[in-house]
C-alpha positions in Angstrom: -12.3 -8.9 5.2 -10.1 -9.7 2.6 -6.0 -9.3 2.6 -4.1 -8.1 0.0 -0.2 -7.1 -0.6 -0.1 -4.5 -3.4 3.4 -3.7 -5.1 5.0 -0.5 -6.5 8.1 -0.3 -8.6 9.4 3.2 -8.5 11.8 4.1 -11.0 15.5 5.1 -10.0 14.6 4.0 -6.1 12.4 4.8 -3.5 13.6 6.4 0.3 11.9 4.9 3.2 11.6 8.4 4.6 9.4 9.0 1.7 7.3 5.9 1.9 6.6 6.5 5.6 5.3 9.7 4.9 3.1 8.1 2.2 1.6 5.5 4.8 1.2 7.8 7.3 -1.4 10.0 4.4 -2.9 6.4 3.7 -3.8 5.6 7.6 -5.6 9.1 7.4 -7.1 8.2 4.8 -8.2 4.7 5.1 -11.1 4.6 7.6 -13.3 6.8 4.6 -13.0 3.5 2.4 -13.5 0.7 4.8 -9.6 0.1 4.6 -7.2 -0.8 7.1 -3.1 -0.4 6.1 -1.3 -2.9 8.6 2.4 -3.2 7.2 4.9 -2.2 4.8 8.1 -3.4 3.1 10.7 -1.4 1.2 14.0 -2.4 -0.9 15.2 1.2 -1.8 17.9 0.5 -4.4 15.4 -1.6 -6.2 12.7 0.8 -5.6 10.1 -1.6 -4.7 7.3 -0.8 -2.1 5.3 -3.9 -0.5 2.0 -3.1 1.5 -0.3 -5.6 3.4 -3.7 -4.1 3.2 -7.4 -5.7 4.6 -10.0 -4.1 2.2 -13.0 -5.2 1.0 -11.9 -5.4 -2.6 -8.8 -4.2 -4.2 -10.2 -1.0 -5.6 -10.8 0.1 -2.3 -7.6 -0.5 -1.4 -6.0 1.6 -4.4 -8.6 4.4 -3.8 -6.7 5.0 -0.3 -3.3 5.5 -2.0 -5.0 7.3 -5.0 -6.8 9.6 -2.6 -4.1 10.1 0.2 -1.1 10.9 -2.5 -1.4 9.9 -5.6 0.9 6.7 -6.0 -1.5 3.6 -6.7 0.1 0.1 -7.1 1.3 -1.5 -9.7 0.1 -4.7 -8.7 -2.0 -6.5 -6.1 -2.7 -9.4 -5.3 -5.4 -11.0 -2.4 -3.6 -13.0 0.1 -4.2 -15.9 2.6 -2.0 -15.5 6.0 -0.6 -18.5 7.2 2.2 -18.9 9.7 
C-alpha cells in the first residue's frame, strides 16, 4: 500500500496533548477505511502537525481524520521510505 505524510497548519499553534488525542480517534477509526496511522510529528509554536499514513489513496486517508474529528490535512503528499 501506498505511504503518505499529510500536513496541517493550525493557526495560533497546536498542543501535542491535543494532537494525541486526535490520533488516538484516527487509530479507531482507521481499520473502517483500509487505513493504517503509523507516526506523527508536531512543532507546537509553529502549529504544524506531520502524519505518516499507509492508505490506499489519499482520500482514504483524509476520510479517517474527517470521520474521527474533523481536522483533515492541508496537504499530502505520497511518499517513498528510504533509509
Amino acid at each position: 500500500m501506498p505511504l503518505f505524510i499529510d500536513v496541517h497548519h493550525m493557526e495560533g499553534g497546536v498542543a501535542v496533548g491535543d494532537v494525541a488525542q486526535a490520533h488516538m480517534a484516527d487509530l479507531q477509526e482507521q481499520s473502517q477505511h483500509g487505513v493504517s496511522y503509523l507516526k506523527y510529528w508536531v512543532n507546537e509554536a509553529e502549529g504544524k502537525i506531520f502524519c505518516l499514513v499507509d492508505a490506499p489513496d489519499a482520500e482514504s486517508a483524509n476520510t479517517v481524520h474527517r470521520e474521527a474529528h474533523g481536522l483533515v490535512a492541508d496537504e499530502i503528499y505520497e511518499v517513498s521510505e528510504g533509509s
